[in-house]
N, C-alpha and C positions, 0 to 999 in steps of 0.2 A: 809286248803290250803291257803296260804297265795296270797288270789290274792285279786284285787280290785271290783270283783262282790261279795265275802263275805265278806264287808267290818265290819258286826256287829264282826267281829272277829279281828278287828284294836286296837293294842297296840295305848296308850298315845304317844302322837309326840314328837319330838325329842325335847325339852325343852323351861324360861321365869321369870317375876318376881312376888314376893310375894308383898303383898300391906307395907307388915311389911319393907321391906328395899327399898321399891319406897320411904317411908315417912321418909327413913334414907339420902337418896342420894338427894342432890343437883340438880343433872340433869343438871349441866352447863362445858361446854366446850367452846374453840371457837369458836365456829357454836352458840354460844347464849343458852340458855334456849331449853330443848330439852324434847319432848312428853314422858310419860312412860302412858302405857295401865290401861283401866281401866278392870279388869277380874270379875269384880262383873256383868259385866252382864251373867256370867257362873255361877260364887257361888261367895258370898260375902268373902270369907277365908276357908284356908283348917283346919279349927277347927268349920267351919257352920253347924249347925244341919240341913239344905237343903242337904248337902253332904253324912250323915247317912242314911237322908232319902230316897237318890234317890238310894244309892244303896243297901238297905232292899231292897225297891219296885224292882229293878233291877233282885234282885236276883227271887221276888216272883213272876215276869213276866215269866223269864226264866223258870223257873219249872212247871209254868201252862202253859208255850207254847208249851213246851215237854210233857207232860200227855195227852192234848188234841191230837196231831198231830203225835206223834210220832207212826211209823209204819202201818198209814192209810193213806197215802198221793196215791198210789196206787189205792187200792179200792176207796177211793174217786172219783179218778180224771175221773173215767168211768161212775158214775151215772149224775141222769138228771142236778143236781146243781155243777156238781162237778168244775165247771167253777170259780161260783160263794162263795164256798168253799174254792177253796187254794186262793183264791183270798183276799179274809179274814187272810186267814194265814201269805198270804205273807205282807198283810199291818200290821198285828201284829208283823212279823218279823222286818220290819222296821222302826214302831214304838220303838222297842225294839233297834235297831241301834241308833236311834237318840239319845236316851236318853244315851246309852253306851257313846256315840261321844262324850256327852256331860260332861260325866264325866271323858274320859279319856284325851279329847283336855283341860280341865285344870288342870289335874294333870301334862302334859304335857308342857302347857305354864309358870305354876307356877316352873316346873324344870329347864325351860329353861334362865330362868331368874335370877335363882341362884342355881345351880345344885351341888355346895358346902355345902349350908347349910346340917346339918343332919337332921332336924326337915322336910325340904321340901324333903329330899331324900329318909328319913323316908314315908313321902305322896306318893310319888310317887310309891316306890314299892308295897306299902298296895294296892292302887289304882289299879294298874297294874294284880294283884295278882289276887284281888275280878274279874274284869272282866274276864279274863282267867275261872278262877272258874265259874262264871257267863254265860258262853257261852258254856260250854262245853254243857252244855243244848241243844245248841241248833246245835249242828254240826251233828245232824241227818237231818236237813231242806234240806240243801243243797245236800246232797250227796242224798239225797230220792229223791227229784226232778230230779236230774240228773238219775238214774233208772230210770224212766218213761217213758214207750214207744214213740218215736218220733212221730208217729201218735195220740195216746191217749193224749198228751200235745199241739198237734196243733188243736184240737178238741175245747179242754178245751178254750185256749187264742182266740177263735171266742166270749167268753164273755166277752165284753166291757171290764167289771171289771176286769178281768186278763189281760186282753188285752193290758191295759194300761201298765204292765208289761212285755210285750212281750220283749223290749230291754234290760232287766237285766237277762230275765229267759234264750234268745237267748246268750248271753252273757254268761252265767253262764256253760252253757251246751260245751262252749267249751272249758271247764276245766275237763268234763268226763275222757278224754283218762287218764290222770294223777291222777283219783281219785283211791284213796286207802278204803282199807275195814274198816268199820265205827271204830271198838277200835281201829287198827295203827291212823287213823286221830286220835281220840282222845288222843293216847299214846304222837304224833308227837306236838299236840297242848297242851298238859298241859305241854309235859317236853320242850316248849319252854321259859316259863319266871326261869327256870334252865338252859338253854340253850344261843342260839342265844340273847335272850332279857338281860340276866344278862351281859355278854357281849357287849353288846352296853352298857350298863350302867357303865361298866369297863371303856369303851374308855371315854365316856364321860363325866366322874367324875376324869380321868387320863388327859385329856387334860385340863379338865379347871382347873386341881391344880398346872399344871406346871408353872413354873417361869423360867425366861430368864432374865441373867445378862447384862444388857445393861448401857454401864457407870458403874453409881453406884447407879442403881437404879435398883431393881426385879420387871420386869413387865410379865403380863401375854400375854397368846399365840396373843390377838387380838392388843393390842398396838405395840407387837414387829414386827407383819405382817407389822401393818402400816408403821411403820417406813423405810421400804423396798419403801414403794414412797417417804420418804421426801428427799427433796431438798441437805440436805449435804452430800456427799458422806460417810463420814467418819462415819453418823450415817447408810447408811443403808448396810452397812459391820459391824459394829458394831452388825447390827441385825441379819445380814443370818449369821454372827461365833457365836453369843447367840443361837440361832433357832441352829445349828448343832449342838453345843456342849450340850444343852440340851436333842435333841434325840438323841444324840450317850451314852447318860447316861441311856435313857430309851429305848433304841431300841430292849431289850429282851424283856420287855411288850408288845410291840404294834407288836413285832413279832410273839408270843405267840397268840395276840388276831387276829391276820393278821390270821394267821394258823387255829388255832379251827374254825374261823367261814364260813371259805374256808373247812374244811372237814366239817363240820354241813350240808353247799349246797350242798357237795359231796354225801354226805349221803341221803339228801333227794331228789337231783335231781335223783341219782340212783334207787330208791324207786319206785318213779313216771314214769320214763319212762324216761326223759329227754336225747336228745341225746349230747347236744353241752352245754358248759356249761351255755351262757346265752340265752339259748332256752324258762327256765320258766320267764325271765324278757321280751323278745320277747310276749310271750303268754299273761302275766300283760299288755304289754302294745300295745296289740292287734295288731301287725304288725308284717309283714312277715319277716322271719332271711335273704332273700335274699333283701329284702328293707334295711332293715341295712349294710348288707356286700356292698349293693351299693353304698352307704353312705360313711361308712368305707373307700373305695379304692379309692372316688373319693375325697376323704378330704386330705387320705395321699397320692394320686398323686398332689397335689396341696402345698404340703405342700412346694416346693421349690419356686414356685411364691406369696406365700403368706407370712405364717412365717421368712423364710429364706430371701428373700430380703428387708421386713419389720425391719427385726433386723439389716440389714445390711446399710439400710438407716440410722434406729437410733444412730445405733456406730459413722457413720459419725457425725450425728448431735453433738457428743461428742466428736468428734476429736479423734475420737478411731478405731482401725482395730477389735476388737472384746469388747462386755461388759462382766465383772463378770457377773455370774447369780444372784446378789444379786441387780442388776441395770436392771433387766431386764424390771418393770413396772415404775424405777425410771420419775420421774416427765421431761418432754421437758425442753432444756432450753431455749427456746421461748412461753413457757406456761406461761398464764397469773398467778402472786402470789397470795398469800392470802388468806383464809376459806368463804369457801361460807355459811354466816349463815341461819340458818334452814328457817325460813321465806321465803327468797329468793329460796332455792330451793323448797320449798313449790307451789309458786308462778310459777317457771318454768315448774314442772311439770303439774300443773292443766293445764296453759294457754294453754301448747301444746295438752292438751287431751281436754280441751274445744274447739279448733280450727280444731278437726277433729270428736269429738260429745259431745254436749252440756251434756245429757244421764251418756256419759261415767266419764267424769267431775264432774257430781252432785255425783257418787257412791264414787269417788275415793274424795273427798272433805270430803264424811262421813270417812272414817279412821283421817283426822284431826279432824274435830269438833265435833267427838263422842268417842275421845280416842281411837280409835281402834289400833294405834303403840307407839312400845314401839323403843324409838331410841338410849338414852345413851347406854356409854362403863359404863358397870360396873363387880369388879371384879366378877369373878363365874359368866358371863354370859357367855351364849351360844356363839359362834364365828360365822360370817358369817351372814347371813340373810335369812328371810324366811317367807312364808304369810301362813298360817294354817289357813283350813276353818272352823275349828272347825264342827257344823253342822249346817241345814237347819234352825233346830229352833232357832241358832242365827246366827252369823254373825263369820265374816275372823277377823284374828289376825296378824298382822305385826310386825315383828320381826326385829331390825337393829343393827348397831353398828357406828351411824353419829358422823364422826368426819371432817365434811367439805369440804372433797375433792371432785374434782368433779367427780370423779370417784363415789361416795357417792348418790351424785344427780342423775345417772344413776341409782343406786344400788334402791335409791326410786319409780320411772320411773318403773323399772322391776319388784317390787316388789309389788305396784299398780297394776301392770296389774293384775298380778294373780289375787290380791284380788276383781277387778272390775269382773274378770272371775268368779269367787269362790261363787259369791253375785249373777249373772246374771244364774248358773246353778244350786243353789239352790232349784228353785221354783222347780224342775225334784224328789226331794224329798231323804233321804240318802242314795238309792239306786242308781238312775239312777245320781246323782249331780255329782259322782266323772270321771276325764277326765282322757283318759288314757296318759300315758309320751309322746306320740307320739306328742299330741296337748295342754298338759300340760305347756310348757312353750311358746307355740305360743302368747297369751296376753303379757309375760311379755315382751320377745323378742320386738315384738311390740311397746309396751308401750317407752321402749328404744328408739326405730326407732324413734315417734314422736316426743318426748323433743328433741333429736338427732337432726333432720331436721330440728325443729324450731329452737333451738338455731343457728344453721349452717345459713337460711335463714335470721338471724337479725343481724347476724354477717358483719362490715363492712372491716375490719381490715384483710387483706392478715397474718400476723401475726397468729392475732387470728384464723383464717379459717384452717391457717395447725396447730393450736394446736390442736381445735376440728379435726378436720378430721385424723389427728395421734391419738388421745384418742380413737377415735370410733374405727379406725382399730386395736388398743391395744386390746381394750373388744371385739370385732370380735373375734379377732386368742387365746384371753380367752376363748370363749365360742366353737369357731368350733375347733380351730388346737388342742389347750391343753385337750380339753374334750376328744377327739377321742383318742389322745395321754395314758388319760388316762384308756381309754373303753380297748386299747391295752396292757396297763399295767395289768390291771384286769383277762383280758383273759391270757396272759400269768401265771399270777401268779395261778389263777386254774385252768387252764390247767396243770401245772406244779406239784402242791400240790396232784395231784392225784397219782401218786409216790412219795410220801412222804413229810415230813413236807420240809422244807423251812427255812434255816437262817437268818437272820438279813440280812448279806453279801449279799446273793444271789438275796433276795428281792432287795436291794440296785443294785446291777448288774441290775437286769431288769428296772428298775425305768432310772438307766440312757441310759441306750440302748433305752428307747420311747422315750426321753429327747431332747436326743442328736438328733435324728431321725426327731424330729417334730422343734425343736429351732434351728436348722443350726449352723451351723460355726461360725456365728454371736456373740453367747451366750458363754462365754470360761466358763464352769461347774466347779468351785473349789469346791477341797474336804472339804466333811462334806455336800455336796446336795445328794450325797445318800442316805439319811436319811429323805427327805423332802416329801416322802408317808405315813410318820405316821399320818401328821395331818388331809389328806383329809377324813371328815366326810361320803362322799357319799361310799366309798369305805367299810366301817363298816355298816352303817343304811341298805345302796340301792344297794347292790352290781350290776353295770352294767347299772344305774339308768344314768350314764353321757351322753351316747350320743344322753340323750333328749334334751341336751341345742342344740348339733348340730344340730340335727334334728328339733329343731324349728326356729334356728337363718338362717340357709337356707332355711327353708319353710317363713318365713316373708320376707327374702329380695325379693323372689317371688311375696309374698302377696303384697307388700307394690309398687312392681314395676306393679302391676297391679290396684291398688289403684290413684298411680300417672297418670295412663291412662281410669282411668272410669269416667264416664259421669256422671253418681247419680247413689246414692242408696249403695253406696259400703260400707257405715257407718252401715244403716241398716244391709245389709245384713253380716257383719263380725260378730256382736252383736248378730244378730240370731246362728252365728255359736258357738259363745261362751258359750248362754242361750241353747245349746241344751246337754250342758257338755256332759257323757255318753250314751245318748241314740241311738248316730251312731257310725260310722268306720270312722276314718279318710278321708276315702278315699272317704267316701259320703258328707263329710261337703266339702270339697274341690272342690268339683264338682262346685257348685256357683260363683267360682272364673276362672273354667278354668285350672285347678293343675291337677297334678297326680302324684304323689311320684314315682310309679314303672317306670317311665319314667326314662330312663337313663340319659338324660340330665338334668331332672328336680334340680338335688346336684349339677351340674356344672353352672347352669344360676344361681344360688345362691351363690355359690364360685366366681363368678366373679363378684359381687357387691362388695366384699371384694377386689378382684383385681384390679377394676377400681379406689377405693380411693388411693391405693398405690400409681399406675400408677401417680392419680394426685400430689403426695408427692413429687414425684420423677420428677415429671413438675417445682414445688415448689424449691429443692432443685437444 
């Protein structure tokens, strides 16, 4: 069962580089001289005999975890020790997590970093393979525990030693109603790297080979995004008619893989019980489907004060009644020019998190002067950015694509937080470290807000003040309007695919029905943006996985507006919230602040943090 209390049963992450083409690549852009990761603190190379070794041993854990334990977890757990018995077990089982983690977060980062080459593509599916094989071992742990009488298991965790486990086992147990009888779980878990998982490696190994004709130059998917902010018009129309005309050449692939992996959830949401279709990412990520559908209705009721008169400000500022959609993130033209070199943002980010904890600062300092990110564009890398914690027994990995924009600098900002989050719930161990989406992106969200307010606060320049404060509300209506926009796509599309496959067309029809929905009037959609769902990754890896960004970027402007009003201690206590990764409910870490999600209002005093900067744009203009 694919959820985040069985995490020993976690595929390799979604991709990174080899040390073999770090020592090829320059690493230099306009942004200066720029970081690539050092992954030898995982394995020194994916040809190290550490890598053979760990997964022999791997395997030979597995097998003596299963002979010992299998099919006495029962009878154990009602004798005088039997406390202190699965107690053992379960630290064996997550012993065995770690080491998994550990092998599969670098075959993982090493793909993601050049997910072209065959030699690394090679590694990763071997990788991939051996774990799966590897675990199957042990997909009796879980489902036997989940048997266990609710009495007889609250018996047991009165010993300390269990005890300590009471929030993974608590946790675990309310994935029962959806457990399946033990050979389907292991039918559904081996034929998934033939399955869902070969598939992501489709999209992934399909996106990063694509090429886009821009000028006269074949650049790949992450250059020709960019170019969609730069300054000349002529180039970033140049880039959305490359971007379409390239997915309208491949749009039977990525419909194909749109499809298969929309019936694969159908398949096993049906299996399980599941009523709705993103009920089993609801249960991942521990929060209620009517907390989300509040979420949901109060973001697209909103979407005319926020999106819609935002875009409609921007046209102005361009002397326009509506923008192309290939201008929609296009750069102010009162935004300051120029690449902000790595340094500098370096700099920005730290000072802002050392001026709200020293603490927070010193963690997020170690990704610079211990290699921890990897920030050039390079071909066959991964697109987009991401902070993977790899596991407890090492340390987060940063993932980027810097090429100077200040948009870039936020993107670092957001992506520190995780990893300052990632570091601080470690110590909870590979069980209890991982946070469910609900509170998942609350750090990085955050981390944004900081840099955000500080730069804004040293800002003297009426100018400069409505550049930053138009940027911030850009990445705002990225993160709430378009995410939700996209959670809506999603759901329609499987909802839909449950009567049958789905065309290229059809996809493309609902893509622009949330589009048009969420971007106003403002936005004039020229043809060839029906096409522009092939690229988002979350939609393939997380199906349903987006409107965590909303859901944190609303819970921080909450957080952050009660931060602005505390007296002491609110550094402390936010860091506690972080350090305690999985071992609560959202809804109990939130309590220290004063929050409550189920509160109707609570999505709307958060939508209008985003409304009041307009409000002041529109004071400005």
């Amino acid at each position: 069962m694919t959820s985040r209390s069985t995490s020993v049963l976690r595929k390799p992450v979604n991709k990174p580089a080899t040390r073999k083409s770090a020592s090829k690549q320059s690493a230099k852009n306009k942004a200066g001289k720029l970081p690539e990761w050092n992954l030898a603190d995982l394995y020194p190379g994916i040809d190290a005999p550490e890598i053979s070794s760990d997964l022999d041993r791997m395997d030979a854990q597995c097998i003596a975890f299963e002979t010992d334990y299998k099919g006495k977890l029962a009878a154990q757990i009602s004798s005088e020790d039997g406390g202190k018995w699965l107690a053992e077990a379960v630290r064996r089982y997550e012993a065995i997590d770690d080491l998994a983690g550990r092998l599969g977060s670098y075959a993982g980062l090493i793909h993601a970093g050049d997910s072209v080459d065959a030699a690394i593509t090679k590694f990763y599916g071997d990788v991939s393979e051996r774990l799966t094989a590897a675990s199957v071992h042990l997909l009796f742990f879980t489902l036997e525990l989940n048997r266990i009488d609710d009495a007889a298991m609250d018996r047991a965790m009165q010993t300390p030693e269990l005890g300590h486990y009471r929030p993974w086992i608590e946790d675990l147990r309310k994935d029962k109603p959806y457990q399946l009888e033990d050979r389907v779980e292991q039918l559904f878990h081996e034929k998934s790297q033939s399955g869902y998982a070969a598939w992501n490696r489709l999209f992934d190994q399909t996106i990063s080979g694509l090429r886009f004709k821009v000028g006269g130059s074949e650049l790949a998917i992450e250059p020709t995004l960019n170019l969609l902010q730069d300054r000349a018009p002529q180039k970033r129309k140049a880039a959305g008619q490359a971007l379409a005309k390239t997915f309208k050449a491949n749009e039977r692939t990525f419909a194909l893989i749109t499809n298969t992996l929309a019936k694969d959830k159908e398949i096993s949401d049906r299996w399980r019980g599941f009523q709705d279709v993103a009920d089993s990412r609801h249960l991942n990520n521990r929060v209620e489907r009517e907390v989300v559908d509040a979420l949901v209705s109060s973001v697209r009721a909103a979407y005319p004060r926020l999106s819609h008169r935002y875009y409609r400000l921007k046209a102005g500022w361009f002397k326009r009644k509506k923008l192309a959609h290939w201008d929609r993130n296009a750069p102010l033209p009162f935004a300051a020019t120029g690449s902000i070199a790595w340094p500098d943002a370096r700099n920005m980010v730290l000072t802002a998190y050392r001026g709200f904890s020293p603490e927070m600062a010193n963690i997020a300092e170690r990704f610079f002067t211990d290699r921890w990110i990897d920030a050039p564009v390079r071909p066959g890398k991964a697109p987009g950015a991401f902070s993977h914690p790899t596991t407890p027994s090492a340390h987060p990995y940063v993932l980027m694509n810097y090429q100077g924009k200040p948009r870039d600098v936020m993107t670092l900002a957001h992506e520190l937080g995780h990893g300052v989050h990632q570091v601080l719930a470690a110590k909870n161990g590979a069980l209890m470290a991982p946070t469910p989406l609900t509170l998942a992106e609350t750090a990085s969200v955050f981390g944004e807000m900081l840099t955000f307010r500080r730069l804004l606060g040293e800002t003297k320049s009426i100018k400069q003040r409505q550049a930053l404060l138009a940027g911030k509300v850009e990445d705002m209506i990225n993160t709430v309007v378009r995410q939700i926009a996209f959670y809506s796509f999603e759901r329609a599309v499987h909802t839909e695919r449950r009567n049958g496959e789905l065309t290229a067309e059809r996809i493309g029809e609902i893509w622009l029905s949330v589009q048009g929905e969420s971007l106003g009037p403002a936005i004039d959609i020229r043809p060839g943006y029906e096409n522009f769902w092939m690229y988002i990754p979350h939609f393939i890896h997380s199906p349903f996985y987006v409107y965590a960004y909303a859901f944190g970027d609303c819970l921080v402007n909450s957080l952050y507006a009660v931060y602005e009003n505390a007296q002491s201690g609110f550094a402390e206590r936010y860091l506690a919230m972080l350090g305690a990764g999985g071992t609560k409910h959202y809804s109990e870490l939130l309590k220290p602040f004063g929050l409550d999600a189920k509160d109707p209002k609570f999505w709307d005093g958060g939508l209008s943090v985003i409304s009041a900067m307009i409000d002041e744009l529109e004071g400005m203009a």
